[in-house]
C-alpha positions as CSV (number, residue, x, y, z in Angstrom):
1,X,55.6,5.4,-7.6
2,X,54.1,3.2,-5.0
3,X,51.3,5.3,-4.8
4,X,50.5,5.0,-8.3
5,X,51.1,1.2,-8.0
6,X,49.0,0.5,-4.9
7,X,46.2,2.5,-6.1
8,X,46.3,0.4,-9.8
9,X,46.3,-2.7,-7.6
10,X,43.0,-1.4,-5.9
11,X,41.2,-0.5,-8.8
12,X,41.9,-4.0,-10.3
13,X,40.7,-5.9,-7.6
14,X,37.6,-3.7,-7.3
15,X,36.8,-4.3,-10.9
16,X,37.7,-8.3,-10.3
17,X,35.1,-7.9,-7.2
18,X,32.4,-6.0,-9.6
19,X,33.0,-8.0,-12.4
20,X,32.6,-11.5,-9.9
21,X,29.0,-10.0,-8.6
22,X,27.7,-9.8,-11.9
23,X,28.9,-13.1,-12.9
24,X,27.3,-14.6,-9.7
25,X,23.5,-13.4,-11.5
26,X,24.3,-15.8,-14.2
27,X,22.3,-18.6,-13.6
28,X,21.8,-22.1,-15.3
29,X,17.9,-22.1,-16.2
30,X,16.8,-25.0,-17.7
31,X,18.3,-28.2,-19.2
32,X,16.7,-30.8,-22.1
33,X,19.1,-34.0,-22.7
34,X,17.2,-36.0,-25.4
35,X,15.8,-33.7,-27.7
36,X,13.2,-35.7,-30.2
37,X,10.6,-33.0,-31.2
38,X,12.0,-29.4,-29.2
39,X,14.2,-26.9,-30.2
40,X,16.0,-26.8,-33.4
41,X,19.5,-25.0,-34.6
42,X,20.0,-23.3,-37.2
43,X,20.5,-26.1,-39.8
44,X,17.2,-27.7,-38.4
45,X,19.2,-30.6,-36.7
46,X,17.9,-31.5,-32.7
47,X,20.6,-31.7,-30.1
48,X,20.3,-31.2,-26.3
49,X,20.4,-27.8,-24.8
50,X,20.8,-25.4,-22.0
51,X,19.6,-22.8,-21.2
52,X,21.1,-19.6,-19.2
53,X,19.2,-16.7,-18.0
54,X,20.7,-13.3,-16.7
55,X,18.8,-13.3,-13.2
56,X,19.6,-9.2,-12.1
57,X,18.7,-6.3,-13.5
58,X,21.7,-5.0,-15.2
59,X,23.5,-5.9,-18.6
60,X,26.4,-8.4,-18.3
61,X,28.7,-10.5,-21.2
62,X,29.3,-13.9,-20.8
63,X,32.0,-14.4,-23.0
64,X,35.0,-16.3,-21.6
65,X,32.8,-17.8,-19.3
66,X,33.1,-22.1,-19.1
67,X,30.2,-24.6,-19.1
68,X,30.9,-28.4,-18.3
69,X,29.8,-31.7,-17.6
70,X,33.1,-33.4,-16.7
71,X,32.6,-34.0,-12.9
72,X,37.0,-34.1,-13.0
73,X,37.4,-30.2,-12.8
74,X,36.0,-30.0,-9.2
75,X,39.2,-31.5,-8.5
76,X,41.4,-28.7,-6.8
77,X,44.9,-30.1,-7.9
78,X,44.3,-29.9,-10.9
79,X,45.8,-26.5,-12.3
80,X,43.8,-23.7,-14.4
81,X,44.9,-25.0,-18.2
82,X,44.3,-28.7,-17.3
83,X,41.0,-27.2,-15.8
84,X,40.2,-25.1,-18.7
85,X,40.7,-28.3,-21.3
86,X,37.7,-30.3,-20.4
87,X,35.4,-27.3,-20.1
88,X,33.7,-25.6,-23.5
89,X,34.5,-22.0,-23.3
90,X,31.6,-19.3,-24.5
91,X,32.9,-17.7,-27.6
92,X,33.2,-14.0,-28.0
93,X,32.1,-12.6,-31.7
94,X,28.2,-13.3,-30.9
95,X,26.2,-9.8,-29.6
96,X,23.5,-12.7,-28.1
97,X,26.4,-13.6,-25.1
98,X,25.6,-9.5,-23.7
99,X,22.9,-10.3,-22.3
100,X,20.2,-7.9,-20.9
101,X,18.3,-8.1,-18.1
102,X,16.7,-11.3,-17.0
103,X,17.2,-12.2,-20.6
104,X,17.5,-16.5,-21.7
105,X,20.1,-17.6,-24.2
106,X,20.5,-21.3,-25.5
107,X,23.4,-22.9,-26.1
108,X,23.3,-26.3,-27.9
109,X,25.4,-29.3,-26.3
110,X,27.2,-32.4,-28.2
111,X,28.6,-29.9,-31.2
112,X,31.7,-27.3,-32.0
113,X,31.8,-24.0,-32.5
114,X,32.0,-24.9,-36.3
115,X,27.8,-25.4,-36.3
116,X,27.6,-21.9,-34.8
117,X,28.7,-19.5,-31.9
118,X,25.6,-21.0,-29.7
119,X,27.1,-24.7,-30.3
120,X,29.6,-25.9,-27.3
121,X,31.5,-29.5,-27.2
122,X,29.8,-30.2,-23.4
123,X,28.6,-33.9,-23.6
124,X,25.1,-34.8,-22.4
125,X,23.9,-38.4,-23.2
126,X,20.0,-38.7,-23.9
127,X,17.7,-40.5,-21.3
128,X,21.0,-40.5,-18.2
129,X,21.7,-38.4,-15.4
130,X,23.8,-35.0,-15.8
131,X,25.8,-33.1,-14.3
132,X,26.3,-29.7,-15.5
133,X,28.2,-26.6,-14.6
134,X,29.0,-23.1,-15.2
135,X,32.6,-21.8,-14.8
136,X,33.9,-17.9,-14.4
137,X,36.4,-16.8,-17.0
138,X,39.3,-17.0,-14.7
139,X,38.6,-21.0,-15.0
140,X,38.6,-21.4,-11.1
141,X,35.3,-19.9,-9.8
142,X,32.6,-22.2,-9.8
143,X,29.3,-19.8,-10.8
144,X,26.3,-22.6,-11.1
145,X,25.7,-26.1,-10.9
146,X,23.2,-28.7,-11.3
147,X,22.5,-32.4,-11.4
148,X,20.2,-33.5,-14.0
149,X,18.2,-36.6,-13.4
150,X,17.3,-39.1,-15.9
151,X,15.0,-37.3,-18.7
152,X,12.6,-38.9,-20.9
153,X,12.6,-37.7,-24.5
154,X,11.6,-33.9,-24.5
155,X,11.2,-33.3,-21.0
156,X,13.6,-30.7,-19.0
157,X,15.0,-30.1,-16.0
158,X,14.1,-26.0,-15.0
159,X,13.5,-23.8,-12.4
160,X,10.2,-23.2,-11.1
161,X,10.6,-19.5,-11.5
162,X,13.6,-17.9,-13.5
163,X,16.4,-18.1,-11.0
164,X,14.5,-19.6,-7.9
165,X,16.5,-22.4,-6.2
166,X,13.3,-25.2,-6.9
167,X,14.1,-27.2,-9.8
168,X,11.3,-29.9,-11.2
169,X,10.9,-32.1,-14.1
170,X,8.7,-30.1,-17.3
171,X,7.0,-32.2,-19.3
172,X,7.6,-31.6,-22.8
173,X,3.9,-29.0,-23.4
174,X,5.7,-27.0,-21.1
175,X,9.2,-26.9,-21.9
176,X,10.6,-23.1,-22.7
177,X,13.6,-22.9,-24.6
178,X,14.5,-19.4,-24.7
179,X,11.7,-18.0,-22.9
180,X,11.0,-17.4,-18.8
181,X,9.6,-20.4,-17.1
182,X,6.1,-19.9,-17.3
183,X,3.0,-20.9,-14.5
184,X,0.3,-23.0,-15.7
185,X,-3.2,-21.5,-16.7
186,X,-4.7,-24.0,-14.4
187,X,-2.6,-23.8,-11.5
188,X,-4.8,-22.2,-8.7
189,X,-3.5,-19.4,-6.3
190,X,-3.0,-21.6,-3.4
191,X,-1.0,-23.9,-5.1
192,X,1.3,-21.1,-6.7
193,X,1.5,-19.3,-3.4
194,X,3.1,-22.4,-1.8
195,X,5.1,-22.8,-5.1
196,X,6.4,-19.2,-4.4
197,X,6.6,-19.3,-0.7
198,X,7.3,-23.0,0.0
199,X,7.9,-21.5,3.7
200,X,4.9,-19.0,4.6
201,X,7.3,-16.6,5.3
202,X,6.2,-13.7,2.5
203,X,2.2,-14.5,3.4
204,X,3.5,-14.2,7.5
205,X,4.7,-10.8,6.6
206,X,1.8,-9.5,4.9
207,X,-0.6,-10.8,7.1
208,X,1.0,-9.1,10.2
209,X,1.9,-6.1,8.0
210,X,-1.9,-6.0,7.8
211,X,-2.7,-6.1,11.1
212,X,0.0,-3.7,12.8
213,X,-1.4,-1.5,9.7
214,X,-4.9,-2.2,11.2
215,X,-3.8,-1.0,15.1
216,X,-2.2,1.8,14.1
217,X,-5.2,3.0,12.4
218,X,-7.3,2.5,15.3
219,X,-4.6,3.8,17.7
220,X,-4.6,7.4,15.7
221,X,-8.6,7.5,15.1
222,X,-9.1,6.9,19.1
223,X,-6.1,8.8,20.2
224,X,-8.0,12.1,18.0
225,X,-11.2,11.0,19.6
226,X,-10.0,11.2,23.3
227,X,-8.5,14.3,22.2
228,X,-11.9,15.8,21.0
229,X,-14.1,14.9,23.6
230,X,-11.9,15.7,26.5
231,X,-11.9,19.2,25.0
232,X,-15.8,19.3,25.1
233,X,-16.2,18.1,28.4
234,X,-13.6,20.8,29.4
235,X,-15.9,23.7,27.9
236,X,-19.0,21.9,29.4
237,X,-17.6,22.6,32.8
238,X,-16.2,26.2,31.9
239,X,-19.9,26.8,31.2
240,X,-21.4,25.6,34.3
241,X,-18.9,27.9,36.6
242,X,-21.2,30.3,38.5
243,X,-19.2,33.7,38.1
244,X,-20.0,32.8,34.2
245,X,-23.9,32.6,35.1
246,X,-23.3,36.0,36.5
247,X,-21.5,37.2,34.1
248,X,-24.3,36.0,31.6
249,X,-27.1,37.5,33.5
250,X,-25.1,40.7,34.3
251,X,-24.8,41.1,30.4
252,X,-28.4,40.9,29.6
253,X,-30.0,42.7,32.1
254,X,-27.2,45.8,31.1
255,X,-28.5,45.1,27.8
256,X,-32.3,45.2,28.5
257,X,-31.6,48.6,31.1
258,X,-29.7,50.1,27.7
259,X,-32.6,49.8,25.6
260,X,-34.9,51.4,28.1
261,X,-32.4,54.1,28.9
262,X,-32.7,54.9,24.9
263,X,-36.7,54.4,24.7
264,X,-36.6,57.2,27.5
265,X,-34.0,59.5,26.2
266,X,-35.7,59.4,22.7
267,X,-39.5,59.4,23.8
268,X,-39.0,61.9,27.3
269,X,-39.3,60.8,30.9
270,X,-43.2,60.5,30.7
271,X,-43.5,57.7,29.2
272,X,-41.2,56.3,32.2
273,X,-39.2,53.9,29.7
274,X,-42.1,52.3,28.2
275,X,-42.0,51.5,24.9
276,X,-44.9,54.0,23.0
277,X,-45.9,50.7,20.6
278,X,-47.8,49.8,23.8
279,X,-49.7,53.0,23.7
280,X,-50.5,52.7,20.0
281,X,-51.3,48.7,20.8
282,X,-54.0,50.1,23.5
283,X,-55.5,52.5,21.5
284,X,-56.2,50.2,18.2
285,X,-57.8,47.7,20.8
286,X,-60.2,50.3,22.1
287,X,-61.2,51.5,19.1
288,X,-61.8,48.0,17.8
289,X,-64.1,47.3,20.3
290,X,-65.9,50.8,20.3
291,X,-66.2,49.4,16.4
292,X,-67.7,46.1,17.1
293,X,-70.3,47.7,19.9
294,X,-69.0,45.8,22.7
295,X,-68.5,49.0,24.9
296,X,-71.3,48.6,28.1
297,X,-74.7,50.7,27.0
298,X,-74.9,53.6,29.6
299,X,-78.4,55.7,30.1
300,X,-76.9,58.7,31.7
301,X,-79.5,58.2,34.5
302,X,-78.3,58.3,38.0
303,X,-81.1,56.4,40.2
304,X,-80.7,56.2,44.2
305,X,-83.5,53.9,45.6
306,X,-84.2,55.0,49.8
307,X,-83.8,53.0,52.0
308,X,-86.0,52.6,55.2
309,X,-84.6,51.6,58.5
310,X,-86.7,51.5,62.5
311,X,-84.5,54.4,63.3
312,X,-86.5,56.7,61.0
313,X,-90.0,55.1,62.6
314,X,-88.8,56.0,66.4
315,X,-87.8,59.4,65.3
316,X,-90.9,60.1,63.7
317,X,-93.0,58.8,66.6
318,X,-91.0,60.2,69.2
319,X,-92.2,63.9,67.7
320,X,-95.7,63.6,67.7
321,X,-97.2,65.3,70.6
């Protein structure tokens, strides 16, 4: 039994912890306190409105939730009914209070519930300062708040951005009931990047993302190229080692001694391992030549002149009696 008790008591508090995250994305979006040309309700009358926008990305009901402007609740003593009485509480009955994600819903201030579901009794007096505040259904947990300045007729007080922490002043072209806060046409990129990142710290990130992007690109194309060329200047070296010369030469001239061996095999010994094609060149030549008539013209004559020397004289003399 205490088992089944302790485990109920868990479950509870896990769906109070779930159900207090969600309420935590509810966010007060935008605020208009004298209301001479904006919205309208449903009966085409102008009060002054809020707006409240779901800021996460997940479905979540706001019924039972509390909106107020009485400053006198953020008094601790004061217990959850006495709490409770001078806050307007969001009526269930209305499919518009489940809201979607980052979806906007309006509720009109200054009325009752009897001008519509979206109508709540919070008091906001045109042209003075506001303070406004959103309440979880348990009456205690304080959700959102905001002080409004002083608005002229038809201007708001909104987020930059739906559910940024920067509030400003809209004039009233660019006041969006119902809708997300939009950026100017004309606003340039410099001036919405410091609107965005009041800081630098988002355009910090990126720009050193970049670079250590960058490195590491370089890092891996060099550390490849050192790999590649320390590879050839390896083979360059294997190549110059002498016993590979050898080796080389050794090869070829086995080779060239092959091709004689078969010349001489094929052709006989007598031609000693030459190739015949040199025979056969040889021949063609001559008998080119013998063609053309530029063989030497021979007369078949053989002609031996004497020759006289003084030996041959004193012989001859020497025998004359």
């Amino acid at each position: 039994m205490r088992k089944t008790v302790f485990m109920l008591f868990v479950l509870l508090m896990s769906f109070a912890r779930t159900y207090g995250q969600g309420a935590r994305n509810i966010k007060l979006n935008e605020v208009l306190t004298d209301n001479k040309t904006s919205l309208q309700d449903e009966y085409g009358n102008r009060d002054a409105w809020l707006e409240i926008t779901n800021a996460s990305f997940s479905t979540y009901n706001i019924r039972g939730m509390y909106i107020t402007t009485d400053r006198r609740v953020l008094d601790k003593s004061l217990t959850v009914a006495q709490r409770t009485a001078m806050m307007s509480c969001i009526p269930d009955g209305d499919n518009r209070t489940t809201m979607g994600a980052r979806e906007h819903l309006v509720f009109f201030l200054n009325g009752s519930q009897e001008q519509g579901s979206l109508h709540i009794s919070a008091k906001a007096e045109a042209g003075k300062p506001l303070w406004i505040a959103l309440y979880d259904g348990n009456g205690i947990d304080l959700i959102d708040s905001i002080s409004v300045p002083a608005l002229a007729a038809d201007q708001s007080f909104a987020r930059m951005k739906d559910g940024a922490t920067q509030w400003e002043v809209k004039q009233p072209d660019r006041v969006t009931p119902g809708i997300e806060n939009y950026v100017q046409a004309n606003e340039t990129k410099i001036a919405k990047i410091k609107r965005e990142d009041p800081h630098g710290l988002g355009i910090t990130v990126l720009s050193m993302g970049i670079v250590f992007f960058c490195l590491a690109l370089l890092y891996a194309f060099f550390r490849v190229l050192g790999l590649f060329m320390s590879h050839k200047q390896a083979i360059k070296k294997a190549g110059k080692i002498q016993p590979i010369k050898a080796a080389v030469k050794t090869g070829e001239k086995i080779a060239e001694t092959g091709h004689k061996t078969k010349v001489m095999l094929k052709d006989g010994l007598q031609t000693g391992g030459i190739d015949k094609e040199i025979y056969i060149a040889v021949i063609a030549m001559a008998l080119k030549q013998y063609e053309d008539n530029v063989h030497d013209i021979e007369s078949n004559i053989i002609t031996i002149k004497p020759h006289h020397t003084n030996w041959n004289i004193y012989q001859e003399e020497t025998i004359i009696p």
